[in-house]
C-alpha positions as CSV (number, residue, x, y, z in Angstrom):
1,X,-20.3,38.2,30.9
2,X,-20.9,36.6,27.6
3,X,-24.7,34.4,26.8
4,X,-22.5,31.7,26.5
5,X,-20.9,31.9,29.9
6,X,-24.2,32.9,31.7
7,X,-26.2,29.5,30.3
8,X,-23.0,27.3,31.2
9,X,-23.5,29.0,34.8
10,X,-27.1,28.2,34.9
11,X,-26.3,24.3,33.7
12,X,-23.9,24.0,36.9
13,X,-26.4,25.3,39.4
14,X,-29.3,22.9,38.0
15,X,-26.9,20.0,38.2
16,X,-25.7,20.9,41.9
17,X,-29.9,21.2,42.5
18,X,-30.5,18.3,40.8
19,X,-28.1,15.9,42.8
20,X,-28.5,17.6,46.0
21,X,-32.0,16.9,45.9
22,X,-30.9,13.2,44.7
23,X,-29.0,12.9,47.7
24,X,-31.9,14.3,49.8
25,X,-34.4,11.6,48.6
26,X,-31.5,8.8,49.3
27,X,-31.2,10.2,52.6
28,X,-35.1,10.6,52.9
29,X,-34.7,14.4,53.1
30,X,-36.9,14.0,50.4
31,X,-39.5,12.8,48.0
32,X,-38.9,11.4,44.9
33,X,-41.8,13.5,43.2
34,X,-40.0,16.8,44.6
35,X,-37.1,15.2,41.9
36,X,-39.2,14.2,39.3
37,X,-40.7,17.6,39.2
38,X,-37.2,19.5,38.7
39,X,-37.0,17.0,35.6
40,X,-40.8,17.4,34.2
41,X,-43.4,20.3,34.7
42,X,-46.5,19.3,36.7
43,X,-45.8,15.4,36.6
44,X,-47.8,13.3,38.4
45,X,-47.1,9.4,39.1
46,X,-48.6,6.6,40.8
47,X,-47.3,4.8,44.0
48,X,-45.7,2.1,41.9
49,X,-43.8,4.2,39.7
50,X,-42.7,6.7,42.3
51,X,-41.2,3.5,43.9
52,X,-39.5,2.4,40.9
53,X,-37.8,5.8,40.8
54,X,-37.0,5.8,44.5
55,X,-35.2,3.0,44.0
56,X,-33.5,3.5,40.8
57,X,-32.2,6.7,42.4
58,X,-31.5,5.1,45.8
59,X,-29.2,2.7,43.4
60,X,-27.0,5.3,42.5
61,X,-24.9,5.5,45.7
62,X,-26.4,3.2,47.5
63,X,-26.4,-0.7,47.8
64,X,-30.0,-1.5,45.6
65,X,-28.0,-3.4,42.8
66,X,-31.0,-5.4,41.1
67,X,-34.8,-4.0,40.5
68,X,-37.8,-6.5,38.9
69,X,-41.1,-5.0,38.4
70,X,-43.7,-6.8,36.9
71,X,-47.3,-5.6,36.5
72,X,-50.5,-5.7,34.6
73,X,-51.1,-5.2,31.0
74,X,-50.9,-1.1,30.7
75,X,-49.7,-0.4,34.4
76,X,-46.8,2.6,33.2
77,X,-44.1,0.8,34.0
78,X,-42.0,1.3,30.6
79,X,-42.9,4.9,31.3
80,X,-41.2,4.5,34.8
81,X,-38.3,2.9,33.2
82,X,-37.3,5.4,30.7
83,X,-38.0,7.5,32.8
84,X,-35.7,6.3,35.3
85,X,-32.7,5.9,32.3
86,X,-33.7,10.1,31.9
87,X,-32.9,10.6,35.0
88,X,-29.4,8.3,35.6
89,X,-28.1,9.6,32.6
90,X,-28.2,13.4,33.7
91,X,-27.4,12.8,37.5
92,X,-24.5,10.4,36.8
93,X,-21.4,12.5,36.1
94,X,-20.0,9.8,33.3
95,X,-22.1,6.5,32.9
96,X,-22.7,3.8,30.4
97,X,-26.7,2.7,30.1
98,X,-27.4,-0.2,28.2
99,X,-31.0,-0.7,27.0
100,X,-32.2,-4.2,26.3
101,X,-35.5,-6.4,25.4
102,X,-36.4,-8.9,23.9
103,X,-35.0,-8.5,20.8
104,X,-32.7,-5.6,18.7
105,X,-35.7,-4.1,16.9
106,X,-37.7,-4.1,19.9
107,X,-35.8,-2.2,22.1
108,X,-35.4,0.6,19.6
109,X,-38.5,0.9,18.9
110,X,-39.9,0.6,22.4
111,X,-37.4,1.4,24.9
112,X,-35.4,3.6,23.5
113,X,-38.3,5.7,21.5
114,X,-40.0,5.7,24.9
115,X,-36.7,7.4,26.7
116,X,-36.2,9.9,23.8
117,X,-39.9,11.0,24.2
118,X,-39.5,11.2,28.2
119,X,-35.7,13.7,27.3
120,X,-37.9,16.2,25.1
121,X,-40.4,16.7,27.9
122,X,-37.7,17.3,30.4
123,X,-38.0,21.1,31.7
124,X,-34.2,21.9,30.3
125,X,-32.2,21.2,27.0
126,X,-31.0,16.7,28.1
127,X,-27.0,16.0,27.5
128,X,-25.9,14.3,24.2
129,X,-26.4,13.9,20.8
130,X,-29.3,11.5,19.4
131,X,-28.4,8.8,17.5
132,X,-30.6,5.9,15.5
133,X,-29.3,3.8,18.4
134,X,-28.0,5.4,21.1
135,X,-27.4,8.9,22.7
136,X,-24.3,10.2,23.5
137,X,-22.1,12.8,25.6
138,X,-19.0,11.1,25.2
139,X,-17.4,7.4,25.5
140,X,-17.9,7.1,29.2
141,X,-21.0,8.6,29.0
142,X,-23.7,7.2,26.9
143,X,-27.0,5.3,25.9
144,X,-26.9,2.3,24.0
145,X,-29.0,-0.5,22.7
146,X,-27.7,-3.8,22.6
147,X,-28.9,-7.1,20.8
148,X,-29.6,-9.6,23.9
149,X,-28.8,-12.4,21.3
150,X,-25.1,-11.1,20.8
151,X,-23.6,-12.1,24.4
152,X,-20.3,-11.0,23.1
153,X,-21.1,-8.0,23.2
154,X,-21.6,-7.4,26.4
155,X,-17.6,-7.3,27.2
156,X,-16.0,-3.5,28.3
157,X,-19.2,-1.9,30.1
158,X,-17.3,-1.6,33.4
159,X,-18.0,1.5,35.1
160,X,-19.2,3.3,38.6
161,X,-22.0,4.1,37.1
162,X,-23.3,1.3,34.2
163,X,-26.4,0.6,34.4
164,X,-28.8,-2.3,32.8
165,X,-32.5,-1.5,31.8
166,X,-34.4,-4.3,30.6
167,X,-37.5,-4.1,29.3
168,X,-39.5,-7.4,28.5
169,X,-37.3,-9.4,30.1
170,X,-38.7,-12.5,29.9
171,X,-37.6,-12.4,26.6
172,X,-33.7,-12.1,27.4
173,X,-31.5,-14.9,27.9
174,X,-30.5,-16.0,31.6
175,X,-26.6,-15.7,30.5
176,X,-27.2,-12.2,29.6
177,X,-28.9,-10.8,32.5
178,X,-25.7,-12.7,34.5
179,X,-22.8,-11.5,32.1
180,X,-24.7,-8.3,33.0
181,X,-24.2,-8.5,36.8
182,X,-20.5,-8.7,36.5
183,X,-20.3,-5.3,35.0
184,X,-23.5,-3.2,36.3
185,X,-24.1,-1.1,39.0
186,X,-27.6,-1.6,39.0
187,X,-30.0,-3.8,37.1
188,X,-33.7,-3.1,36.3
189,X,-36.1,-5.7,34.3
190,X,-39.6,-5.2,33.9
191,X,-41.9,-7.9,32.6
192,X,-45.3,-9.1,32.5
193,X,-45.6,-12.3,34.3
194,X,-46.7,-14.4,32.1
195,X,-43.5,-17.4,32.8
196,X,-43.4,-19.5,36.0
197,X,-40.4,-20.8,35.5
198,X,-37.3,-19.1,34.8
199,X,-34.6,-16.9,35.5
200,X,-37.0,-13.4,35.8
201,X,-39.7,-15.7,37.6
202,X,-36.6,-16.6,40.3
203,X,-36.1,-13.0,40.7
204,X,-39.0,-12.6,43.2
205,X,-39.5,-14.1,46.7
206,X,-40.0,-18.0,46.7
207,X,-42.7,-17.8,49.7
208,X,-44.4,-14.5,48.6
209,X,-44.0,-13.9,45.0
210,X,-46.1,-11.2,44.6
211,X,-45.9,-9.2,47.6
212,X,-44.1,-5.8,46.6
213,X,-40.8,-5.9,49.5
214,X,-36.9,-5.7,49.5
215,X,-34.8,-8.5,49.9
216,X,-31.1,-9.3,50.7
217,X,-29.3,-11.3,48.6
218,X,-25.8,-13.4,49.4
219,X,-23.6,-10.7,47.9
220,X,-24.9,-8.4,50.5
221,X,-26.5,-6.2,48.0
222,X,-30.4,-5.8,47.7
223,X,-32.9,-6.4,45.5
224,X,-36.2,-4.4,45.4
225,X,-39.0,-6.4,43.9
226,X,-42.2,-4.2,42.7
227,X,-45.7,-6.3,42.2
228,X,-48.3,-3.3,40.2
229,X,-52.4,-4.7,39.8
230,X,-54.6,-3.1,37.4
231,X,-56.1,-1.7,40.8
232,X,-53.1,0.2,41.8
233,X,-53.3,2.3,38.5
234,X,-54.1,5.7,39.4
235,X,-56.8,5.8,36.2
236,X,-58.7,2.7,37.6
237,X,-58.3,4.2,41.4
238,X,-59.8,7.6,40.1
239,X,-62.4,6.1,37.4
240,X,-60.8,8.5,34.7
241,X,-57.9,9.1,32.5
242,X,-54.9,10.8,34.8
243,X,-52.0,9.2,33.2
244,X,-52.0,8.8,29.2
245,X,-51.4,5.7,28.0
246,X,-52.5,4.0,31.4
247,X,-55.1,1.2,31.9
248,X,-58.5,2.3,32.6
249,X,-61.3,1.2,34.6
250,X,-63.2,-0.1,31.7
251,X,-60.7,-2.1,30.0
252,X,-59.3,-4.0,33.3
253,X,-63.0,-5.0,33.3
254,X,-62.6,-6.5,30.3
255,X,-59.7,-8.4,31.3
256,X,-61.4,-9.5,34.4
257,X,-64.3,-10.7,33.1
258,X,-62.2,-13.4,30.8
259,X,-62.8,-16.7,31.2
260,X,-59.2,-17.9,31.4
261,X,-58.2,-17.4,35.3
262,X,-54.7,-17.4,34.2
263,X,-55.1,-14.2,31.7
264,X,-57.1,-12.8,34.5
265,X,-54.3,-12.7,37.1
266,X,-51.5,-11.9,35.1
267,X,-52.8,-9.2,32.5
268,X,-55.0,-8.0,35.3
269,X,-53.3,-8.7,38.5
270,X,-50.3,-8.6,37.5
271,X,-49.3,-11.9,39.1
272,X,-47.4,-15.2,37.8
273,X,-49.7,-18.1,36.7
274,X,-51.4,-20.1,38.8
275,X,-49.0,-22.9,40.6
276,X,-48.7,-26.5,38.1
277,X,-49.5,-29.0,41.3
278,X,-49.4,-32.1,38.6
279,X,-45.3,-31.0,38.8
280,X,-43.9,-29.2,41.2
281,X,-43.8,-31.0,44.2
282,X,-43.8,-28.3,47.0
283,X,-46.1,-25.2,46.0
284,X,-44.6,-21.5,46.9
285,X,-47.8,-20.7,48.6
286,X,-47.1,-23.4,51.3
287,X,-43.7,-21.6,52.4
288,X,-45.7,-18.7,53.9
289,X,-47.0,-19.9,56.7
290,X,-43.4,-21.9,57.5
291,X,-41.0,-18.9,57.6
292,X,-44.0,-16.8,59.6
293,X,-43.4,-18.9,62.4
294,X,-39.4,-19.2,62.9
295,X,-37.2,-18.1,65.1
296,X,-33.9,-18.7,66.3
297,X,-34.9,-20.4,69.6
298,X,-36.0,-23.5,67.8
299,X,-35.1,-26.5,69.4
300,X,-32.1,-28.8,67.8
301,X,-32.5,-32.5,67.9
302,X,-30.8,-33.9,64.7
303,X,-29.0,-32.2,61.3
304,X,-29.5,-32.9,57.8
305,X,-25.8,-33.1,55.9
306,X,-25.5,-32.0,52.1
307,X,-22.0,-32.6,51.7
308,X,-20.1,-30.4,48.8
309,X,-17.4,-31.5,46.4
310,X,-14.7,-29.7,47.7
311,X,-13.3,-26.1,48.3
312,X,-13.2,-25.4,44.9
313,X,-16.5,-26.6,44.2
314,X,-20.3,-26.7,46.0
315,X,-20.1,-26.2,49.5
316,X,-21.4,-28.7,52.3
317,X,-24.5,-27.2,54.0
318,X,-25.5,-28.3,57.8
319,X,-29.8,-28.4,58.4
320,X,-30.1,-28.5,62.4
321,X,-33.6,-28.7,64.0
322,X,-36.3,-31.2,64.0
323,X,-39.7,-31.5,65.0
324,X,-40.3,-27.8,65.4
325,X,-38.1,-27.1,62.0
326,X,-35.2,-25.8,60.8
327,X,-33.0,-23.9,63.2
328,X,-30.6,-22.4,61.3
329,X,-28.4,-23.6,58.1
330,X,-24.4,-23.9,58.6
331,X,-22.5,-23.6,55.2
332,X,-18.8,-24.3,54.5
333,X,-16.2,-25.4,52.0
334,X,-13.5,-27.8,53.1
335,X,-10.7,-29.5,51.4
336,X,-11.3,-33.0,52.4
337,X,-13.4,-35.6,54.3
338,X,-11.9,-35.1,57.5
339,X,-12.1,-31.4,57.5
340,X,-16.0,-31.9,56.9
341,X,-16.5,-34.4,59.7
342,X,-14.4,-32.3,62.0
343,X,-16.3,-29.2,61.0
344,X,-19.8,-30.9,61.8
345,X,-19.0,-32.0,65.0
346,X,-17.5,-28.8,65.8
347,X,-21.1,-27.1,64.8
348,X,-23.2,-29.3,66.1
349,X,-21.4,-28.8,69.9
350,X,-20.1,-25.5,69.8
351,X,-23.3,-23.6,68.4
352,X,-25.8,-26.1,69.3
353,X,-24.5,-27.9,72.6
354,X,-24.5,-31.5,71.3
355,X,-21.8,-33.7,71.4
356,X,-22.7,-36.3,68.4
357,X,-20.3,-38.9,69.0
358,X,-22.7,-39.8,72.0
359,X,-25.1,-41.5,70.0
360,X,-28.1,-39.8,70.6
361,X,-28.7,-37.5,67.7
362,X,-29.8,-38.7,64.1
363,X,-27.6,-37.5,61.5
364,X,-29.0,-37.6,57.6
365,X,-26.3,-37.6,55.2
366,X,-26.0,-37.5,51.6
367,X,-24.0,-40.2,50.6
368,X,-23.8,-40.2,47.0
369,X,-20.0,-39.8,45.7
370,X,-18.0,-38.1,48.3
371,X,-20.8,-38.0,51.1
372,X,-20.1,-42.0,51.6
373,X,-16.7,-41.0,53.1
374,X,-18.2,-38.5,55.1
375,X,-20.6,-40.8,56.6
376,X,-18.5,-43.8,57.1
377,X,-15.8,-41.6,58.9
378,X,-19.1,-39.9,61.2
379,X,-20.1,-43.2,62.3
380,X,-16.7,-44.1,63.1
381,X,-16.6,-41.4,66.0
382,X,-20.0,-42.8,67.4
383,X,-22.4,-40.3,65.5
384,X,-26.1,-41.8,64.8
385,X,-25.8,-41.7,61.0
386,X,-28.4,-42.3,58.2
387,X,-26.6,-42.8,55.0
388,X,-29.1,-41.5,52.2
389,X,-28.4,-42.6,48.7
390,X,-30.6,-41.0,46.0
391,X,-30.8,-44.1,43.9
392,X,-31.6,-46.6,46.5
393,X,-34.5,-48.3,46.8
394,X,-37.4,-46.7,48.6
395,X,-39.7,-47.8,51.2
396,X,-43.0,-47.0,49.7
397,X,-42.2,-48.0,46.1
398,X,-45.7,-47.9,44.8
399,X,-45.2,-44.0,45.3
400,X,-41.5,-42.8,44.8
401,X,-39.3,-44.2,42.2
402,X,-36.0,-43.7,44.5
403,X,-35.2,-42.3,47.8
404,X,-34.6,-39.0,46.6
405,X,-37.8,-38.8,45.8
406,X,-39.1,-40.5,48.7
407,X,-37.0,-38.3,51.1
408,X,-38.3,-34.7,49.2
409,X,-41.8,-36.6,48.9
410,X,-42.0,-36.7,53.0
411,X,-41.2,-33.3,53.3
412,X,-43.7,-32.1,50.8
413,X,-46.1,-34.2,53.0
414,X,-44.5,-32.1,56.0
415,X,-45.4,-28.5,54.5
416,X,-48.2,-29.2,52.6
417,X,-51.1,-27.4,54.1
418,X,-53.8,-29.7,53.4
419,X,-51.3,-32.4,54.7
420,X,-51.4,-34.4,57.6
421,X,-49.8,-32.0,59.8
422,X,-51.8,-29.2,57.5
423,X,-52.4,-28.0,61.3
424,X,-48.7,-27.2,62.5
425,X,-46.5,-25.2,60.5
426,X,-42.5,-26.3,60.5
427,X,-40.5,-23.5,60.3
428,X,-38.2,-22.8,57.8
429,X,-35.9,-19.2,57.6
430,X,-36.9,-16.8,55.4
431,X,-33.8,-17.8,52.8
432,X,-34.3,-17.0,48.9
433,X,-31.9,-19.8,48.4
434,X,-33.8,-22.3,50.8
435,X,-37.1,-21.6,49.7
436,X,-36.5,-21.7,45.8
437,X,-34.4,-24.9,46.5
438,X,-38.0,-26.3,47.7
439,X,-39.8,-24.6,45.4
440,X,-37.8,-25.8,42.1
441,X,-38.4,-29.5,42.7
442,X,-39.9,-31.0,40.0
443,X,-41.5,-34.7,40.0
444,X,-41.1,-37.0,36.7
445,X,-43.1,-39.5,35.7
446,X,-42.7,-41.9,33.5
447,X,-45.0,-44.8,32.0
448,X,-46.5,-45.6,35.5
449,X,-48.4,-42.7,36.8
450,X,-48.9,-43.5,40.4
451,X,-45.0,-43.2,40.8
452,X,-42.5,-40.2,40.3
453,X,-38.7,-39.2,40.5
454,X,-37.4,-36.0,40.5
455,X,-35.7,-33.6,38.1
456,X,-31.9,-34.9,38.8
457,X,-29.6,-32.0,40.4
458,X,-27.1,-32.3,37.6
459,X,-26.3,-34.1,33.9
460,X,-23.7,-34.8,32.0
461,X,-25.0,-34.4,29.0
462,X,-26.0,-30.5,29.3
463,X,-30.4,-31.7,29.9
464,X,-32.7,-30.5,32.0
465,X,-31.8,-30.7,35.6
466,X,-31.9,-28.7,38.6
467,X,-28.8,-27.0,38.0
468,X,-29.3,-25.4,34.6
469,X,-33.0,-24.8,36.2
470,X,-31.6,-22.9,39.0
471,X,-28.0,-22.0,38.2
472,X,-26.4,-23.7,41.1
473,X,-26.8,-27.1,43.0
474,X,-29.9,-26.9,46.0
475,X,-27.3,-27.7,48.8
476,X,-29.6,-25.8,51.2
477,X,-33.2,-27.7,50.1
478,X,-31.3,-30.8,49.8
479,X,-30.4,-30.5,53.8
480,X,-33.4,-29.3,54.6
481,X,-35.0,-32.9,53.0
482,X,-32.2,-34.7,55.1
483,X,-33.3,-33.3,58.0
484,X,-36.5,-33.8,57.9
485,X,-35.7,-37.5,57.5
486,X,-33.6,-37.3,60.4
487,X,-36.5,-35.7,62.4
488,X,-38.8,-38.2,61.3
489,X,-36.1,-41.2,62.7
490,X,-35.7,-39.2,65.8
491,X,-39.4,-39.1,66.4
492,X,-40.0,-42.5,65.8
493,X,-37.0,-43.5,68.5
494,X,-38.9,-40.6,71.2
495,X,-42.0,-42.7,70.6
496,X,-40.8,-45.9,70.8
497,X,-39.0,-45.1,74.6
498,X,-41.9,-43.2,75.8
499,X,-44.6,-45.9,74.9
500,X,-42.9,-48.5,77.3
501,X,-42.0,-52.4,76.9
502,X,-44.6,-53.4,74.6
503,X,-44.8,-52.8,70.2
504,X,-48.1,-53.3,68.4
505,X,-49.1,-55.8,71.8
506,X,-46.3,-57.6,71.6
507,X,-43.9,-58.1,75.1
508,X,-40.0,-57.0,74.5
509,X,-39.0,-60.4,75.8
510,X,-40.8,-62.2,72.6
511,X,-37.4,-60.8,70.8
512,X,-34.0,-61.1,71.0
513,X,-31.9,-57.3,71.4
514,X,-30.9,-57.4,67.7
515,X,-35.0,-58.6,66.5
516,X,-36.2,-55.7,69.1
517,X,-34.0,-53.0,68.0
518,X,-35.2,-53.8,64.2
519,X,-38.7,-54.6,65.2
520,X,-39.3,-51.0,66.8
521,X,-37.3,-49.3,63.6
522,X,-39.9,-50.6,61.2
523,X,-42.9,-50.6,63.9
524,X,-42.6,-47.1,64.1
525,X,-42.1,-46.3,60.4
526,X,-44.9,-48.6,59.3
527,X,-47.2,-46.6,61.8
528,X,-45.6,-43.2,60.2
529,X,-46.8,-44.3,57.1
530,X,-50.0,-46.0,57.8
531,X,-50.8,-42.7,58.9
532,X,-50.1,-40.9,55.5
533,X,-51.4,-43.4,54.0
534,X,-54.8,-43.0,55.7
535,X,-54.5,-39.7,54.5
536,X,-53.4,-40.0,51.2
537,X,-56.3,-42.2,50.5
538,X,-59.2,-39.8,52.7
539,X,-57.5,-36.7,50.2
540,X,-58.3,-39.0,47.2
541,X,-61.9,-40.2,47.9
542,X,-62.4,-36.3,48.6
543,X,-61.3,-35.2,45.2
544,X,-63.2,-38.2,43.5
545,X,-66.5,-37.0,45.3
């Protein structure tokens, strides 16, 4: 048997080793390190890169399709990345990897140097041929750099095994990253956290953004989201140099000890800056303490109605709870007006036991544009219905420039934690959607500063809004709002029949039907309001002090 023959022979049995063991760490037969060390002698890794590994092996087969890591200056997570591009290209029988950052030159320079360094350390000869740009076995298999400002070129990458990497990924365009998703098996971005806005920012959980967890997005995929601190670094753990290259214990003191808390908790900390509470109306760190608390025996009273465009477009999403918060969200696409009102009766009795067309049960609908028809034809079958139109006037008007921003201004009240009801959490479900559509309202205030509106969901004319902030309309948040307007109406009706005859000391019989029915509408809402007005003004002279 010829040299040749016997060192082909030897290739085949590492690569059956290699992907057995692969398949052993999916299966948690396991460790990633006993793989890491088949690839490089002696190796040793942090907890934070072995679970970047983990999971960029686990995304091979398996249904991990999106990783975001972002970390402290130094932490080793472009080590872990081309690392992790190492060891996809040799397990993957053909593949196409695509390297990206935040510009052509840096990625070949960074990236790509960094993944040709991590191939000559490997403990056997790596497949392909090294290029200026990219390294390659064949057409189907190969490493490439690509410029993230040339979108076009981002057309044929289809493949089983194609695969994104992204380092600096603040720095690449939001169309890119989504052009990417329609032909990837996996992609992984890596950033510092220095935006808190954004498409990489959006990545992470709403409530907890810098808790390291998986989470399951609407495709049915999963996305594995990987928060590193200068005090998980295996250097600043051991108080001495372990992994070249890696922060020490001496400079994260530095960065610690500057006087910008900003620079402190994302170069050291590795978190996103600190919340901007003079514009976002409802702050992530509230949501925490909301979705701890739900469960899916919350109580229904009323339902907050978003209502879609049509099949073809946004769909119509359903809020039901109320006073204890929101029980669960019902979302659907139908063709027409009728088809909507026929679906939310059908919801509200079949999986929540109320008939609406009794009259009890406060309905909230948006009834901008279509949502008017929707409305009229639910108060034609008896349904309680409170028609909410954006643009209309509000009640407090020396606050909120329209009801939209009234409506999302009450709720705000509702989960702030130094609110009025700062006390009682109202639960919400732990849904990425949900939470960012609360999370990515913004308020806008013009020459008066005592009043706001919000960022409009949509424009014509291609500005800011919520939709080009978030990539879709916030159906979910916006039923959320409704129904916590309906809650609020079905509170103040609960009052009013438990508290007898008599309204701020006056006798029913001083008012005609129509007069009473008004009188305790408005007597309830003016003492709703006094109430957060009481606060408001308490919260003020605080901050004053």
């Amino acid at each position: 048997m010829g040299t040749s023959t016997i060192l082909a022979i030897e290739k085949l049995h590492r690569r059956d080793q290699l992907n057995i063991t692969a398949e052993c760490v999916r299966c948690g037969h396991a460790d990633i390190s006993d793989l890491t060390e088949m690839f490089w002698d002696g190796l040793r890794l942090d907890r934070h890169q072995r679970d970047i590994l983990h999971h960029i092996i686990l995304g091979m087969e398996w249904d991990i399709s999106e990783i975001a890591v972002k970390g402290c200056a130094g932490s080793g997570k472009g080590a872990s990345l081309a690392m992790g591009v190492c060891m996809w290209f040799e397990l993957a029988p053909v593949c196409k990897i695509i390297l990206v950052s935040s510009s052509y030159e840096h990625v070949i320079k960074g990236l790509f140097s960094e993944v040709i360094k991590w191939r000559k350390k490997m403990r056997f000869e790596a497949q392909g041929e090294v290029f200026a740009t990219e390294i390659k076995v064949s057409e189907q298999k190969r490493i490439v750099c690509l410029n993230p400002k040339a979108e076009e070129g981002l057309a044929g990458w289809h493949g089983r095994y194609t695969a994104f990497f992204l380092d600096e990924a603040t720095g690449v365009t939001e169309k890119f990253f989504d052009i990417a998703g329609t032909q990837a098996k996996i992609k992984v971005a890596i950033s510092n956290p220095r935006v808190s806005s954004g498409w990489f920012r959006r990545l992470f959980a709403a409530a907890d953004p810098d808790e390291t967890q998986t989470i399951k997005m609407p495709n049915g995929t999963k996305r594995r989201l990987i928060t590193i601190a200068g005090t998980d670094c295996l250097n600043v753990v051991e108080g001495q140099i372990i992994l070249e290259g890696q922060i020490t214990r001496q400079r994260l003191a530095a960065i610690m000890a500057h006087p910008d808390p900003d620079w402190r908790r994302v170069m050291g900390e590795g978190k996103f800056p600190r919340e901007d509470r003079e514009r976002q109306l409802i702050m992530p760190s509230w949501l925490h303490r909301h979705w701890q608390v739900w469960h899916k025996n919350i109580e229904v009273e009323c339902f907050g109605l978003d209502v879609g465009d049509s099949a073809d477009g946004d769909p119509s999403c359903l809020a039901a709870g109320g006073e204890q918060g929101l029980c669960r969200l019902h979302i659907r696409k139908e063709k027409n007006t009728m088809g909507t009102v026929g679906w939310v009766l059908g919801v509200a009795r079949k999986k929540h036991g109320i008939d609406l067309t009794r009259g009890e049960n406060f309905v909230c609908v948006d009834a901008d544009g279509i949502g008017k028809g929707v409305a009229d034809r639910l108060e034609e079958e008896g349904v309680k219905v409170i028609s909410h139109f954006g643009e209309s006037s509000p009640e407090e008007k020396q606050m909120f420039k329209n009801k939209r921003a009234e409506t999302w201004g009450n709720l705000a009240l509702r989960l702030d934690p130094e609110g009025p009801w700062g006390h009682t959490p109202w639960a919400v479900p732990r849904d990425e959607l949900l939470l960012e559509d609360m999370t990515a309202q913004e308020k806008m205030q013009g020459s008066d500063p005592f009043r706001f509106k919000l960022l409009p969901k949509d424009t014509r004319d291609g500005t800011e809004s919520l939709k080009k902030k978030i990539g879709r309309s916030p159906d979910r948040g916006d039923a959320a709002a409704y129904l916590w307007a309906a809650s609020c109406a079905q509170m103040a009706v609960e009052a009013e029949e438990g508290c007898g005859d008599m309204i701020a000391g006056v006798p029913d019989d001083t008012w005609s039907e129509g007069e009473l029915k008004e009188r305790r509408k408005k007597g309830s809402m003016d003492a709703y309001l006094e109430e957060v007005h009481k606060f408001l003004d308490m919260r003020e002279r605080d901050r004053n002090l």
